[in-house]
C-alpha positions as CSV (number, residue, x, y, z in Angstrom):
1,X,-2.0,33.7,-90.6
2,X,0.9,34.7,-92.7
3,X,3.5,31.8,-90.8
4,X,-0.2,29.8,-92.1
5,X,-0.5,30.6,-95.6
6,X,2.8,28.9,-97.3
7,X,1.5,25.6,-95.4
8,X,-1.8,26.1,-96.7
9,X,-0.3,26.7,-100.5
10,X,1.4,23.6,-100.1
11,X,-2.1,21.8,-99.8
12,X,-3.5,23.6,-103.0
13,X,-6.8,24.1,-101.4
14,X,-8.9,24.9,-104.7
15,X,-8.0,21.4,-105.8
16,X,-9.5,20.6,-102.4
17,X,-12.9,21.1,-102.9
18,X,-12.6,18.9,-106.2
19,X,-11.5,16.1,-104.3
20,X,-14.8,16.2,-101.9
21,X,-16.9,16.6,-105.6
22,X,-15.5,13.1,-106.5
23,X,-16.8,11.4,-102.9
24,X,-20.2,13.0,-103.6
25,X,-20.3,11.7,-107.6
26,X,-19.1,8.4,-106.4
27,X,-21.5,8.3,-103.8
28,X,-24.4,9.3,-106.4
29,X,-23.4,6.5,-108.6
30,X,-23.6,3.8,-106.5
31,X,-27.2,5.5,-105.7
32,X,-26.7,6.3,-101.8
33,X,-29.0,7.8,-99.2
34,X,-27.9,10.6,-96.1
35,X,-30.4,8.8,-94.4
36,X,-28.4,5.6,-94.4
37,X,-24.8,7.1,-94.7
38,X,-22.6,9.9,-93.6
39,X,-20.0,11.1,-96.0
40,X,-17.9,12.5,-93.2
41,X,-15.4,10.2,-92.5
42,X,-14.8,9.8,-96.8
43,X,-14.6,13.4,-97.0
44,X,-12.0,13.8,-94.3
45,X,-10.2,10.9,-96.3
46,X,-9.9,12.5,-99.4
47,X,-8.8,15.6,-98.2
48,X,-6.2,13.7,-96.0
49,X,-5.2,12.3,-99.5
50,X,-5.2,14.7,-102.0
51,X,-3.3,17.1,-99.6
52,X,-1.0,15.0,-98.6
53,X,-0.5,13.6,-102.4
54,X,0.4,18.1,-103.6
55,X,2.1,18.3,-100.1
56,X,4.6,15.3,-101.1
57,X,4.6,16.1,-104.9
58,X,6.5,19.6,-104.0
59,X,8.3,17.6,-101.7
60,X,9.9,15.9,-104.3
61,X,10.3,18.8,-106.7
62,X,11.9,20.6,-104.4
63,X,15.3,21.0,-106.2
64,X,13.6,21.4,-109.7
65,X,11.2,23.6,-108.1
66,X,14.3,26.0,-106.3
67,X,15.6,27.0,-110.1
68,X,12.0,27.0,-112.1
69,X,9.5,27.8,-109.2
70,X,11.9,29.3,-106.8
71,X,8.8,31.6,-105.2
72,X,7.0,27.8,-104.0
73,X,7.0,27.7,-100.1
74,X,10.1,24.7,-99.7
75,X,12.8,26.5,-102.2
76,X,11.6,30.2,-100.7
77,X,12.3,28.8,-97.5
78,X,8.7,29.6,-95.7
79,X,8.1,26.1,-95.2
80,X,11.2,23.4,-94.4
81,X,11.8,20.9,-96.3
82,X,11.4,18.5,-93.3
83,X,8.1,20.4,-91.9
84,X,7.1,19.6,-95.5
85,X,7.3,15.5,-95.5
86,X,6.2,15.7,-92.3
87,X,2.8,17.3,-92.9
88,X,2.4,15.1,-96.6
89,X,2.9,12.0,-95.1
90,X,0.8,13.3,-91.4
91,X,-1.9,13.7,-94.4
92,X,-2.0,10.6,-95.8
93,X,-2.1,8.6,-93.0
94,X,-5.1,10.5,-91.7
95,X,-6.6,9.7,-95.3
96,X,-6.4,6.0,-94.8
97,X,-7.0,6.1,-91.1
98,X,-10.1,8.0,-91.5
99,X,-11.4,5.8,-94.5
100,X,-10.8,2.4,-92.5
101,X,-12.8,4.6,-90.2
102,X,-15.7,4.4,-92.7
103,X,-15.1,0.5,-93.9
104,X,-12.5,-2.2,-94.6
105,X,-12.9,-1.5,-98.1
106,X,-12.3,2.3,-98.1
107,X,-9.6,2.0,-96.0
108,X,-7.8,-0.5,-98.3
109,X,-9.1,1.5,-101.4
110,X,-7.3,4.9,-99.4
111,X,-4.5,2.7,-98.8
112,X,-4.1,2.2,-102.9
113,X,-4.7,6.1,-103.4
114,X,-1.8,6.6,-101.3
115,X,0.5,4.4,-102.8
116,X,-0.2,5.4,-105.9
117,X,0.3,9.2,-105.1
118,X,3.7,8.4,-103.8
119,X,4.8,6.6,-106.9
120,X,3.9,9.6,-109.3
121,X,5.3,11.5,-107.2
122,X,8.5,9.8,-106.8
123,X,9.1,7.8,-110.2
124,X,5.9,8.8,-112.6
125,X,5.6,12.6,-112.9
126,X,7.8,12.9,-116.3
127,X,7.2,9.7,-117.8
128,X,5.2,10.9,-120.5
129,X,2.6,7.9,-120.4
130,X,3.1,6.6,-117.0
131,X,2.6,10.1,-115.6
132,X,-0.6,10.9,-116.7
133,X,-2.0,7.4,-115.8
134,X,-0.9,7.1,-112.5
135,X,-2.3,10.5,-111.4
136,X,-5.2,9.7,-113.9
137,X,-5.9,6.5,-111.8
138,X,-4.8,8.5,-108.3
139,X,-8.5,10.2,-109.2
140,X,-10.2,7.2,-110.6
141,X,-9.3,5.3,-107.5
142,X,-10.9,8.6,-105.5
143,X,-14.6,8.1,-107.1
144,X,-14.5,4.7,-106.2
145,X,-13.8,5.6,-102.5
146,X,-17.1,7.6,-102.8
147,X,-18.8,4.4,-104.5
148,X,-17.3,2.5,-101.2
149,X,-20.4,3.6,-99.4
150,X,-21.7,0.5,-101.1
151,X,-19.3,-2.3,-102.0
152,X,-21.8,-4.0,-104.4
153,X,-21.7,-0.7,-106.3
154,X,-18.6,-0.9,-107.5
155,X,-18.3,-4.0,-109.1
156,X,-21.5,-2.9,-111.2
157,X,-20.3,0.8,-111.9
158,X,-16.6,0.4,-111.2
159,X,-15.2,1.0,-114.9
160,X,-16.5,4.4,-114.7
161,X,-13.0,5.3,-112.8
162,X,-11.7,4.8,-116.4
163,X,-12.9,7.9,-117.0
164,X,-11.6,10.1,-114.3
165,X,-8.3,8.3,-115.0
166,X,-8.7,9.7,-118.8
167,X,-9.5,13.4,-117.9
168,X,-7.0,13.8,-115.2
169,X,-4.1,11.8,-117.8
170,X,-5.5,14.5,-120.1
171,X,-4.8,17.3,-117.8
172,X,-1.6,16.0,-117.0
173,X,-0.4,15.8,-120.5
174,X,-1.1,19.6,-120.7
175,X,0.6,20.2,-117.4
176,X,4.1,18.1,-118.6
177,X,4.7,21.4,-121.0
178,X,3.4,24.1,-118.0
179,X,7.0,25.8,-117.4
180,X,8.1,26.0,-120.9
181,X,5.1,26.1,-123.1
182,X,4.4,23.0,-125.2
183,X,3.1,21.5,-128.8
184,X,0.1,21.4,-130.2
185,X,-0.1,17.7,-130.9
186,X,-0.2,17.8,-126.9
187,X,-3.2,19.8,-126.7
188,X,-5.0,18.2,-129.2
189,X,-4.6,14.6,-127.7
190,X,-6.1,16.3,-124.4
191,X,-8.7,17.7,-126.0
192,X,-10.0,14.0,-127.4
193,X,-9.4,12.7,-124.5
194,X,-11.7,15.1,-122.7
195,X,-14.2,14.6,-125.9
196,X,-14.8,10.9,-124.7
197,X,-15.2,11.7,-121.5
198,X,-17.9,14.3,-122.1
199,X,-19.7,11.7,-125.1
200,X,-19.3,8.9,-122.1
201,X,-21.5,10.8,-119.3
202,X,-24.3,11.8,-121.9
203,X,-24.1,8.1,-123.1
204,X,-24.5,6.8,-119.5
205,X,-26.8,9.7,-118.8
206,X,-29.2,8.5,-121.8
207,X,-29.2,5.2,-120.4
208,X,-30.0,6.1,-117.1
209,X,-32.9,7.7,-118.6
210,X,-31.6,11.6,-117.2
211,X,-29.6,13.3,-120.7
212,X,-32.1,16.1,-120.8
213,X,-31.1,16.8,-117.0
214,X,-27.4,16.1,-117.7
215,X,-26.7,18.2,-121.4
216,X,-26.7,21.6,-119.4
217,X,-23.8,20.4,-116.9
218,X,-21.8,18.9,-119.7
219,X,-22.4,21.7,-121.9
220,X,-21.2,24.1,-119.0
221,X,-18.5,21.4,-118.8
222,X,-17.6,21.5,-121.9
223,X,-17.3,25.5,-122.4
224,X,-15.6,25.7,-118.9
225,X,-12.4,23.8,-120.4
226,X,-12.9,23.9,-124.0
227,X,-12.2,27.7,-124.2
228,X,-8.8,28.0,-122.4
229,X,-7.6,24.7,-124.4
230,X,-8.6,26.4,-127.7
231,X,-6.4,29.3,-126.5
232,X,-3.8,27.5,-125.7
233,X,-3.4,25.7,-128.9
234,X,-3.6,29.0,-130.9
235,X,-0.9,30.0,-128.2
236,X,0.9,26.7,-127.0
237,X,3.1,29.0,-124.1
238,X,3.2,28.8,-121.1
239,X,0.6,30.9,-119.5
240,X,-2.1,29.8,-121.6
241,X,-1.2,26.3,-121.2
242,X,-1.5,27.3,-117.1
243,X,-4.9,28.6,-117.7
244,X,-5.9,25.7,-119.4
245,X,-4.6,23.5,-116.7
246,X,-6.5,25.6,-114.1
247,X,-9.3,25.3,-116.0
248,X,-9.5,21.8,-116.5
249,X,-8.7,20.8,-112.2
250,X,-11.6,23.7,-111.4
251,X,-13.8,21.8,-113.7
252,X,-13.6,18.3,-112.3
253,X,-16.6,19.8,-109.5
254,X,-18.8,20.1,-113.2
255,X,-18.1,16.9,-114.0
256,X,-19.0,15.4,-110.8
257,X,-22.1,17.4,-110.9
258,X,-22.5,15.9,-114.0
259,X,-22.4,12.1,-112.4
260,X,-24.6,13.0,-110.2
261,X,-27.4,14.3,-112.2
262,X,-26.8,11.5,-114.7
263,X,-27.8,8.9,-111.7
264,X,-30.8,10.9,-111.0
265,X,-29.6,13.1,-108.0
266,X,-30.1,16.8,-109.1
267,X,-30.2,17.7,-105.3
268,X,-26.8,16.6,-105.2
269,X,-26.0,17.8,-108.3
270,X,-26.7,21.0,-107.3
271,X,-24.8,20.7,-104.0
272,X,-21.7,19.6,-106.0
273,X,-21.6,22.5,-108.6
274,X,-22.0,24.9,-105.3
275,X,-18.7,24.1,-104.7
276,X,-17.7,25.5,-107.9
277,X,-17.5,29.4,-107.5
278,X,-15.5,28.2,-103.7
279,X,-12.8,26.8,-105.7
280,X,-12.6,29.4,-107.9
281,X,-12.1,31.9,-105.1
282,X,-9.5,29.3,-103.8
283,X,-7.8,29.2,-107.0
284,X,-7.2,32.8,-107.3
285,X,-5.5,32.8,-103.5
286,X,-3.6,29.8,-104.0
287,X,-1.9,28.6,-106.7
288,X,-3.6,25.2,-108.6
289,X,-0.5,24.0,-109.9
């Protein structure tokens, strides 16, 4: 288990169980039935891609990582460097593979999500704009996998990725200023970004006819990331920031809990915010960031 655990680290397993959330959100918005399809074959996808997409991101940051993360598994030397690319890109291929497995369109919708992974990976990461929309899309482009279930359901409900895409680019903005702490101006855009996520699900909620079912998971929402971000601007270093990082990746099960209940799907709703207190457990083995 120990010859286990750096390979495991590398996967970031409490961001894991978010990826699943955004299958079972995207699956709620385009309104699907278990009876008429299994998430299995989506679920294996996502966690294909979103490991593979950490795997290959400290792939790439290995040299960065050896002078300001030197305890990570590639610059510690538990995992090789090689062993490393191997499993990222062994992990994305089972992504796509397993959602052609599913339908044309997820597989070509997994085959996007990988691409883009590899280009914030490679080229993005410190760009201070293109950064945080390429990994804000990388999570947009993961809900509509979940919507894939039905084809039709994306063209209706499709620009709700623009949302995802706005919350992670808002988490990555916090995350640019991680190592050496960060400004305040920083925190503050994050923290409207995350407001018009927040006013967009109760909007869509109302509408839907389900805000009274959705106000206490975006109020939870809200709290859950609103209270290490107002740290963190009284504080703008680097731990705090870290926490409110954490805080805000955790979270992303609350908001797909949220997009489920705002389509009508408590059941599911519930289901999804199960996973939270799992990836908090996860998140205090292995590291989020």
């Amino acid at each position: 288990m120990s010859s286990l655990k750096p390979y495991l680290q590398l996967t970031r397993p409490a961001n894991l169980v978010t990826a699943i959330a955004d299958i079972f959100a995207g699956m709620a918005i385009a309104q699907f039935t278990f009876s008429s399809f299994s998430p299995g074959f989506l679920i294996i996808s996502t966690l294909g891609l979103y490991g593979g997409g950490v795997v290959m991101n400290d792939v790439f940051d290995a040299k960065l990582d050896s002078i300001e993360r030197p305890e990570r598994p590639i610059p510690s030397g538990k995992v090789p460097l090689k062993s490393a690319t191997i499993l990222g890109l062994s992990l994305l291929f089972l992504g796509i593979i397993s959602a052609a497995l599913f339908s044309l369109e997820s597989g070509m919708i997994a085959f996007l999500i990988a691409v883009l992974t590899i280009l914030y990976n490679r080229f993005a990461k410190y760009h201070v704009f293109l950064g945080p929309l390429t990994m804000g899309m990388c999570r947009g482009a993961n809900l509509i996998l979940g919507m894939s279930v039905l084809p039709e359901s994306i063209e209706k409900w499709g620009l709700i990725a623009i949302l995802p895409i706005a919350y992670i680019g808002a988490i990555t903005l916090i995350s640019q200023d991680e190592v050496h702490g960060g400004k305040r101006r920083t925190l503050y855009i994050a923290a409207i970004l995350y407001l018009i996520v927040l006013t967009a699900q109760l909007i869509i909620s109302q509408q839907q006819g389900n805000v009274l079912f959705t106000l206490p998971f975006v109020f939870l929402h809200a709290w859950l990331i609103g209270r290490p971000l107002w740290n963190a601007v009284q504080n703008p270093i680097g731990p705090m920031i870290g926490k409110a990082v954490k805080a805000g990746v955790v979270s992303l099960i609350v908001m797909n809990a949220s997009w489920c209940v705002a389509f009508g799907l408590w059941p599911i709703a519930l289901l999804v915010l199960a996973l939270l207190p799992l990836s908090i457990l996860l998140a205090r083995i292995f590291a989020v960031t």
